[in-house]
C-alpha positions in Angstrom: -101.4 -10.9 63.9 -98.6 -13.2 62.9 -100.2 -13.0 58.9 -100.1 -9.4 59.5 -96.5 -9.2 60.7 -95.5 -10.8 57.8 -96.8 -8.0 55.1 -94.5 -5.5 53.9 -94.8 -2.3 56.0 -97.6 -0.1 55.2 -99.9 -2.8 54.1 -102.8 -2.3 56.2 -102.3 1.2 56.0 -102.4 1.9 51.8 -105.2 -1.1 52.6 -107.3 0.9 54.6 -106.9 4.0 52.0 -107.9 1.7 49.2 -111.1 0.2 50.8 -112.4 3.3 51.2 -111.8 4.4 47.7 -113.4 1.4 46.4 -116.6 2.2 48.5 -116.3 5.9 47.4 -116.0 4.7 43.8 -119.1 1.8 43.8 -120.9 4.9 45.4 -119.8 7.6 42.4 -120.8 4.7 40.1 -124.4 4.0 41.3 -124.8 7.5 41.8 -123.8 8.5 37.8 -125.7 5.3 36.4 -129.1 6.5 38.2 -128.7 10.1 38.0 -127.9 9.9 34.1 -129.6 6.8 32.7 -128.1 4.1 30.3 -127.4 6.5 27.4 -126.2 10.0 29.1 -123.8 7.3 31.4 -122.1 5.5 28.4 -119.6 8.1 27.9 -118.5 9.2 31.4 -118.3 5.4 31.7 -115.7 5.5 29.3 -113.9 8.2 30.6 -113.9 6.4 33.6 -112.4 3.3 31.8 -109.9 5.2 30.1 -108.8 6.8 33.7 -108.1 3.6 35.2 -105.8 2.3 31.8 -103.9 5.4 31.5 -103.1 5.3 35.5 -101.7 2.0 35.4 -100.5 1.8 31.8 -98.7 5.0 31.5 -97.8 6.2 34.9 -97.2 3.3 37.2 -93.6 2.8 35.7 -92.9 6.3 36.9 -94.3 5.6 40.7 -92.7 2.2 41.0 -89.0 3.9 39.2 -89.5 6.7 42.0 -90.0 4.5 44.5 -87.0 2.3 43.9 -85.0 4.9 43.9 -86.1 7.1 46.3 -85.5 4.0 48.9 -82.0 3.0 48.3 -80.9 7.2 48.6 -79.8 9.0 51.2 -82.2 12.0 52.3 -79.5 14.8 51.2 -80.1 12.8 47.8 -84.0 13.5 47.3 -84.4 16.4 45.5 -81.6 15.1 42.4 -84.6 12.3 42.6 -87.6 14.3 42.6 -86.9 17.0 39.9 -86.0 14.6 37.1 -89.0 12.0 37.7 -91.0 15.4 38.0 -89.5 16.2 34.3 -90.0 12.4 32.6 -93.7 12.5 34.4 -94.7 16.0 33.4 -93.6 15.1 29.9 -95.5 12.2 29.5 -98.1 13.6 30.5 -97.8 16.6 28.4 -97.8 14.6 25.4 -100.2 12.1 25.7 -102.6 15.3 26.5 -101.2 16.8 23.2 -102.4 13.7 21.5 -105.9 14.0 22.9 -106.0 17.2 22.2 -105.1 16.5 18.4 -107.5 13.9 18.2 -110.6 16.2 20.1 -112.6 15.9 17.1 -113.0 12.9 16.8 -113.1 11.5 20.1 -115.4 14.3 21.0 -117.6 12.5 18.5 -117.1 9.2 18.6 -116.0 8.4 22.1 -118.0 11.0 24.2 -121.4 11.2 22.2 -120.5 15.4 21.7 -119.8 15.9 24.8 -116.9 17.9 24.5 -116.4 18.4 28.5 -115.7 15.0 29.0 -112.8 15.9 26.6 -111.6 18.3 29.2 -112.4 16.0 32.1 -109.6 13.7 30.4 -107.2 16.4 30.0 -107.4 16.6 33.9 -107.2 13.0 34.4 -103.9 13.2 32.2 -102.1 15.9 34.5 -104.0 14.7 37.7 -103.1 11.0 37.7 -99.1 11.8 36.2 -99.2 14.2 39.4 -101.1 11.2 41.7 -98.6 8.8 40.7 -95.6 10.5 40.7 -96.4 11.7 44.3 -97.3 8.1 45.4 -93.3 7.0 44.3 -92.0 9.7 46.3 -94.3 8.3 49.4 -93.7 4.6 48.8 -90.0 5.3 48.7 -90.1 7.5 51.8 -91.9 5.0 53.9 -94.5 7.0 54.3 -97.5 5.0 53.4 -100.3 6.8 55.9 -99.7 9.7 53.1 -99.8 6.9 50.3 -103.5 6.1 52.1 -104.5 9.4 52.2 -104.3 9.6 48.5 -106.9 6.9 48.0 -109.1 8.2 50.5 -109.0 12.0 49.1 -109.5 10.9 45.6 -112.8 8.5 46.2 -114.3 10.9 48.9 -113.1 14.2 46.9 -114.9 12.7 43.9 -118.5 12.4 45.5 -117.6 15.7 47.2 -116.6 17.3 43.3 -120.2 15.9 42.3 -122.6 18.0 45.0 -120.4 20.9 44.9 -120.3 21.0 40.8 -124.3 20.5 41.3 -124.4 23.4 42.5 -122.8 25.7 39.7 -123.1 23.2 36.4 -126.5 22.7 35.3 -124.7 19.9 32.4 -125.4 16.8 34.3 -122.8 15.0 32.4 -120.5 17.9 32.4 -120.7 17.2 36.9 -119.6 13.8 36.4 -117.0 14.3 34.0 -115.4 16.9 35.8 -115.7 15.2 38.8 -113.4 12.3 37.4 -111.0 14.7 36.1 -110.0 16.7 39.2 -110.1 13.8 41.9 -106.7 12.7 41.4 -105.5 16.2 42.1 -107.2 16.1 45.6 -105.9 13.1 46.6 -102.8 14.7 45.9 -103.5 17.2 48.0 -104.7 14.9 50.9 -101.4 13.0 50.7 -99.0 16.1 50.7 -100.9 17.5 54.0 -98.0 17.0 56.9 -95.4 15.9 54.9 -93.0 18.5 55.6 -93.3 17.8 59.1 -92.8 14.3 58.8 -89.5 12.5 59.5 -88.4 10.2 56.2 -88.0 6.8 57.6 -84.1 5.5 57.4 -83.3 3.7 54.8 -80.0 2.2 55.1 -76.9 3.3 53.3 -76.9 4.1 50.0 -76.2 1.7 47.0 -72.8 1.4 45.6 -73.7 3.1 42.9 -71.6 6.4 42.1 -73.6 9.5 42.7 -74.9 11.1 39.5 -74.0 14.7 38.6 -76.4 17.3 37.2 -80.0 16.9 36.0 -79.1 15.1 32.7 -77.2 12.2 34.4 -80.2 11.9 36.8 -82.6 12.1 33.7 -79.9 9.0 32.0 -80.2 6.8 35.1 -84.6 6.8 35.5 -85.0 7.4 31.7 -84.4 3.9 30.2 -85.6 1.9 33.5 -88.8 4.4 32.6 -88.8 2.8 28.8 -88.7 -1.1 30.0 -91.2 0.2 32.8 -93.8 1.7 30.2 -93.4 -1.5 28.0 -93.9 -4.0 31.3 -96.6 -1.7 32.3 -98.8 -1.2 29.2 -98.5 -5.1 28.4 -100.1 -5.9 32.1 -102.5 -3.4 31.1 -103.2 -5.2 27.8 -103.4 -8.8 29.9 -105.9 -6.9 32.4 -108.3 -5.7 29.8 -107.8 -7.7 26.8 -109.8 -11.0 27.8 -113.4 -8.8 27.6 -112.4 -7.0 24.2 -111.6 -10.3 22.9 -115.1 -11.9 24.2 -116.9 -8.5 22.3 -115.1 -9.1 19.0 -114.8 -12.6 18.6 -119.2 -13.4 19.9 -121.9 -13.7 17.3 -124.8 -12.4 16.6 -126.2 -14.5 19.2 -123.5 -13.6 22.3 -125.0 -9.8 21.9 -124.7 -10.0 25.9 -121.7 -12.5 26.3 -119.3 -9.7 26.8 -121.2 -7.9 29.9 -121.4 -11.0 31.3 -118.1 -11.8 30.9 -116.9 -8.7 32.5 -118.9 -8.9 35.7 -117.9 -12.3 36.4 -113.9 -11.3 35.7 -114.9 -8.2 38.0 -115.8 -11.0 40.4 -113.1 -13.2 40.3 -110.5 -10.8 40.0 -111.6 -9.1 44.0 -108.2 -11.0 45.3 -106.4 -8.1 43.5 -107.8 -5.7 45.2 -105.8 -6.6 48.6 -102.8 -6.8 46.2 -102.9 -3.2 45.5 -102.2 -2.8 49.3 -99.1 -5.0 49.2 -97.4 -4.1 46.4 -97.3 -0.6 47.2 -95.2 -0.9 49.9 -93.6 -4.8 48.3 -91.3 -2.6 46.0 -89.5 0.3 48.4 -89.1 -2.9 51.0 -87.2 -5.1 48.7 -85.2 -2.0 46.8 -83.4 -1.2 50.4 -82.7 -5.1 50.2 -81.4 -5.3 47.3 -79.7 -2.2 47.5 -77.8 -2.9 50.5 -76.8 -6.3 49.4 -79.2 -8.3 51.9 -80.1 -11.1 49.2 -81.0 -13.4 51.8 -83.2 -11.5 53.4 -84.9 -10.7 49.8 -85.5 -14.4 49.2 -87.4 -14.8 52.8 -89.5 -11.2 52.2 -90.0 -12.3 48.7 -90.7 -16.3 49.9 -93.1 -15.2 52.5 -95.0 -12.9 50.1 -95.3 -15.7 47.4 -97.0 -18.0 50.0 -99.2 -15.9 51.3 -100.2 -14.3 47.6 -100.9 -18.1 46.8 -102.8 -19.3 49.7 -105.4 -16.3 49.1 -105.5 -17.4 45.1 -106.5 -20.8 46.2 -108.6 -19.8 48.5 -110.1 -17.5 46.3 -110.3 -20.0 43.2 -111.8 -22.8 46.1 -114.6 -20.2 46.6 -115.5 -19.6 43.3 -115.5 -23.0 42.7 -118.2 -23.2 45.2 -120.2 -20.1 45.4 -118.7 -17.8 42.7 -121.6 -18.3 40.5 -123.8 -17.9 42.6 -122.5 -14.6 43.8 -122.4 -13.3 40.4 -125.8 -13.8 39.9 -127.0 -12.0 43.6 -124.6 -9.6 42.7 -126.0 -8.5 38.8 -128.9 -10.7 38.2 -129.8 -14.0 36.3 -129.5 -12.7 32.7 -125.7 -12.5 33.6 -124.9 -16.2 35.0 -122.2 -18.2 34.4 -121.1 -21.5 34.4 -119.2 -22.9 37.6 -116.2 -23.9 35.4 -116.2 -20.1 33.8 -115.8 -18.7 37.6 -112.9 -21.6 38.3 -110.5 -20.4 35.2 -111.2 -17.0 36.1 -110.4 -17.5 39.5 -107.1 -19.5 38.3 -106.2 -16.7 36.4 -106.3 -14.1 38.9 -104.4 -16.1 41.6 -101.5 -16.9 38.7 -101.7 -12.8 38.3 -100.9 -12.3 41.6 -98.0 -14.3 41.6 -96.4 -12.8 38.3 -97.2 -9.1 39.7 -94.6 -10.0 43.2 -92.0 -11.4 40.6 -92.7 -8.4 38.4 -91.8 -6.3 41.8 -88.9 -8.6 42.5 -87.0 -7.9 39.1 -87.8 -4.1 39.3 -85.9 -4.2 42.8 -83.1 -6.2 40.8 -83.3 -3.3 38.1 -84.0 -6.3 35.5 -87.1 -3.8 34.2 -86.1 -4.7 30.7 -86.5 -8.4 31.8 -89.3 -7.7 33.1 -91.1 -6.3 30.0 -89.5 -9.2 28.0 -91.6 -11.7 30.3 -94.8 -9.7 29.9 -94.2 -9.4 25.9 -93.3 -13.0 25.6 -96.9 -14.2 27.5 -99.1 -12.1 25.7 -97.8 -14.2 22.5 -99.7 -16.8 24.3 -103.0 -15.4 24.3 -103.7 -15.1 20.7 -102.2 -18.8 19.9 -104.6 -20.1 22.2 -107.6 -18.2 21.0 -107.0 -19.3 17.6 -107.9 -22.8 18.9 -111.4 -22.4 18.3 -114.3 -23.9 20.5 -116.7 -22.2 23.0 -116.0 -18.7 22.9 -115.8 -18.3 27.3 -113.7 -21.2 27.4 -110.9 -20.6 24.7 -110.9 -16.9 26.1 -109.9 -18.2 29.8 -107.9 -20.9 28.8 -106.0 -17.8 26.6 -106.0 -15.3 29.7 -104.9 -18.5 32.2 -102.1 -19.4 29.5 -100.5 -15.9 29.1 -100.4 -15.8 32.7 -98.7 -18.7 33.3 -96.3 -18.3 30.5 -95.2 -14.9 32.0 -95.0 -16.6 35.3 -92.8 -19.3 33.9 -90.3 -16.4 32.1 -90.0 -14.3 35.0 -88.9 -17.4 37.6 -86.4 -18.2 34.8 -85.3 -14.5 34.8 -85.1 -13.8 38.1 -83.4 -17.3 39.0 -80.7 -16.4 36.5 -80.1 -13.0 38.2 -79.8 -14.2 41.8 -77.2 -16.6 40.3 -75.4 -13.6 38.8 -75.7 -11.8 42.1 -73.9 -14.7 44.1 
C-alpha cells in the first residue's frame, strides 16, 4: 500500500484500463493471425504497426500539451482550452489523412497487398486516434483518470466486439479486421465521455501567473509552438522505440534472414516494464503541471524524486530477471528457432530501464514548459545511435549497445537541462 501511495493519482486506475486493453489486443492478434493465415495477416499487421506510431508519434504532443494546460486552469477557463487543441488536433489529423490519401496508390499496392480497405481502415485510425488522444489530455488534466481507463478498456474490448459484429455483414475477411482497427479508437472515445458531464472536475489550485489569453488566436499562439517542440520530442522517441529492429532488418545478411523476428520478440520481452509506465505517466504530467504551476518546486523534486526511484527499482528488477530467466521466457513464449543469448536479454533489459527514466524527465521538462529542451535531448541521443552502429562487430550487439547508448545520452542531456532550469527557477 505504501508503494501504491506513492504513485501519482490515477495510477492504478489508467493501470487497470490498460491491462485490459493489452489482453483485448493479444486476443485481436491471435484471433487475425489464425483466422487469416501468414499472408492475408501481413498487411492488417501493418496497419496495426502504423496505428500504434502515428498514436504516439503524432498525437501524444497534443494529449500531454492538453493536459498541462488543462491542470494549471481554472474550470471557467476550459472551453478557451478545449476548442483550440480541438483546432491544432483536427488539423493534424486532417492532413496527415490528406497525405494518405495522396499517396492511396501506392500504399494500396505496396503497403496493403491491394487491399484498398485497409486504406480506409487507416483513414479512421487518423481521425479516431487524434479524437482518442485529444480526449485523453482533456481527462488527464481534469483528474479524471476512471474516464482516461475507460478509454483503454472500450478501445481493446470494442475491437473484438467490431470483429463479430463486422462478421456478420463483411464477407472480406481482411476488410473485418481492418475495419475493426480503424473504428476502435472512436469507441473508446465514446466509453470515456460516458458520465462526464455529470462529473465534478477535481480542484486544481489557482491558476498560473500567467496573463489570461484573449480570443481563439492567442489560445492557438500559446499551445501551437509547445505543440511543434512536442511533435519533434515525440516523433524522435518514436524513432528510438522502433528504430533498433529496422536497423537489425537492414544491416543482417543473407544468413540473419530471421535475425530481425527474433530480435523483435525478445525487445517485445524486455521492454514489458513499460507497459506499467503507460499507467504512470498518464497521470505523472497533470500532477507535476499544478506543481509547477503553482510554484510548489519542492514538492516537484519529492513527486519527481519518488517516481525516479521507484521507475529504477522496477528497471533493475526487470534487467535482474532477464538476466536470469529472460531467455528462457523468450523461448516458452515464441519457440526455439527465436532464442537469444542471455547477454542479448541483459542490454535489452538495460535499455528499457534507462527508457523509463528519460520518459519521467521528459514529463518533468514538459511541466517546466522546456518542450523545446526536451526535443533537443531526444535529437541530440539519437546522434548516438548511428555512431555506435557504425562500430561494426556482431550485428545484435552493436545494435543494443546503439539503442543502450542513445538512451543514456538523452538521459544525460535532459538531467543537464532540467538541473539548469530548476536553478533558473530559484
Amino acid at each position: 500500500m505504501r508503494v501504491l501511495d506513492r504513485l501519482p493519482e490515477g495510477t492504478a486506475a489508467v493501470g487497470g484500463g490498460l491491462v485490459v486493453n493489452g489482453l483485448t489486443a493479444y486476443a485481436f492478434i491471435t484471433l487475425a493471425s489464425r483466422d487469416l493465415g501468414a499472408e492475408a495477416y501481413s498487411p492488417v499487421g501493418l496497419l496495426w504497426a502504423l496505428s500504434f506510431l502515428l498514436g504516439p508519434g503524432f498525437f501524444q504532443p497534443l494529449e500531454q500539451e492538453t493536459a498541462r494546460v488543462i491542470a494549471g486552469q481554472s474550470a471557467d477557463r476550459l472551453r478557451s482550452v478545449v476548442r483550440p487543441a480541438a483546432i491544432l488536433g483536427g488539423s493534424l489529423a486532417l492532413g496527415l489523412a490528406l497525405v494518405a490519401a495522396v499517396s492511396a496508390p501506392w500504399m494500396v499496392d505496396s503497403l496493403f497487398a491491394g487491399h484498398g480497405v485497409l486504406l480506409v481502415g487507416l483513414l479512421l485510425v487518423l481521425l479516431g486516434l487524434g479524437t482518442g488522444h485529444l480526449a485523453r489530455g482533456v481527462l488527464a488534466g481534469l483528474g479524471r483518470f476512471g474516464g482516461y481507463a475507460r478509454y483503454f478498456i472500450g478501445d481493446g474490448v470494442g475491437r473484438l466486439v467490431l470483429v463479430g459484429l463486422l462478421t456478420l455483414f463483411v464477407a472480406d475477411e481482411v476488410a473485418v479486421y481492418g475495419l475493426a482497427v480503424g473504428g476502435a479508437p472512436f469507441l473508446g472515445v465514446a466509453a470515456a465521455l460516458v458520465g462526464q458531464r455529470r462529473a465534478g472536475r477535481r480542484p486544481s489550485g489557482p491558476a498560473p501567473e500567467d496573463p489570461p489569453a484573449i480570443g481563439r488566436r492567442a489560445e492557438l499562439g500559446a499551445l501551437a509552438p509547445a505543440l511543434g517542440a512536442l511533435l519533434v520530442a515525440s516523433v524522435s522517441t518514436a524513432v528510438v522505440l522502433n528504430v533498433s529492429p529496422l536497423a537489425v532488418e537492414l544491416l543482417a545478411g543473407p544468413a540473419e534472414v530471421d535475425a530481425a523476428g527474433r530480435f523483435l520478440n525478445a525487445l517485445l520481452v524486455a521492454r514489458v516494464p513499460l507497459f506499467f509506465f503507460q499507467a504512470v505517466q498518464a497521470s505523472l504530467l497533470p500532477k507535476l503541471s499544478a506543481l509547477a504551476a503553482d510554484q510548489q518546486f519542492d514538492e516537484f523534486r519529492r513527486v519527481l524524486g519518488r517516481l525516479l526511484a521507484l521507475v529504477g527499482a522496477l528497471g533493475l528488477a526487470a534487467v535482474v530477471a532477464c538476466a536470469l530467466i529472460g531467455h528462457r521466457v523468450v523461448e516458452i513464449a515464441f519457440g526455439t528457432e527465436f532464442a537469444v543469448d542471455r547477454r542479448d536479454m541483459v542490454l535489452l533489459a538495460a535499455s528499457s530501464a534507462v527508457l523509463m527514466v528519460v520518459l519521467c524527465l521528459a514529463q518533468a521538462l514538459i511541466a517546466h514548459r522546456c518542450q523545446g529542451r526536451m526535443a533537443l535531448a531526444w535529437l541530440v541521443g539519437l546522434v548516438a545511435f548511428p555512431l555506435v552502429l557504425a562500430l561494426g562487430g556482431d550485428l545484435f550487439l552493436r545494435v543494443e549497445l546503439a539503442l543502450l547508448a542513445t538512451v543514456a545520452t538523452t538521459m544525460v542531456v535532459m538531467v543537464v537541462l532540467l538541473a539548469r532550469r530548476s536553478r533558473l527557477l530559484h
